[in-house]
C-alpha positions, -999 to +999 in steps of 0.1 A: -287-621-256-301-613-293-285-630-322-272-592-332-257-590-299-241-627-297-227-617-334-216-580-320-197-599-293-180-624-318-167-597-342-153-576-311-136-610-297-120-613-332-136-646-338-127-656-375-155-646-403-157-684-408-167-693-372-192-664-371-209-671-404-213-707-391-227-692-356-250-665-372-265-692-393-271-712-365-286-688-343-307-676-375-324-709-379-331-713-338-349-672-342-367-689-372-380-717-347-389-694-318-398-659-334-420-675-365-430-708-355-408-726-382-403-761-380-379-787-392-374-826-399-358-844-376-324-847-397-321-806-400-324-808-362-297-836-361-274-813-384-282-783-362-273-801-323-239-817-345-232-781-356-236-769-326-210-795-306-186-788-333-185-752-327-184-756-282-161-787-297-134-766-317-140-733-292-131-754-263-100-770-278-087-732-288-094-723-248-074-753-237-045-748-261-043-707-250-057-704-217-068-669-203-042-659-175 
């Protein structure tokens, strides 16, 4: 999936504005990396892979407390 369509799918799951700001930032930095050969230090990656466990972190703690029937 695209970074519009990951978005797309966020908004229509009603994920908070907060959360998907976080996410599209995220996925905006990993499209810099692949798309236009960006690079970054090793600390920005650090911050991004810590960013990233938060977010499965915090998603997967919502899922637990309201499981899908």
């Amino acid at each position: 999936m695209s970074t519009s369509e990951i978005m797309k799918v966020l908004k229509e799951k009603n994920f908070p504005i907060s959360e998907r700001n976080r996410v599209s930032d995220f996925l905006k930095n990993c499209d810099f990396v692949k798309f236009a050969a960006g690079s970054f230090s090793d600390n920005e990656i650090k911050n991004f892979v810590k960013t990233a466990e938060e977010f499965v972190k915090i998603r997967g703690e919502q899922i637990n407390e309201n499981p899908v029937a």
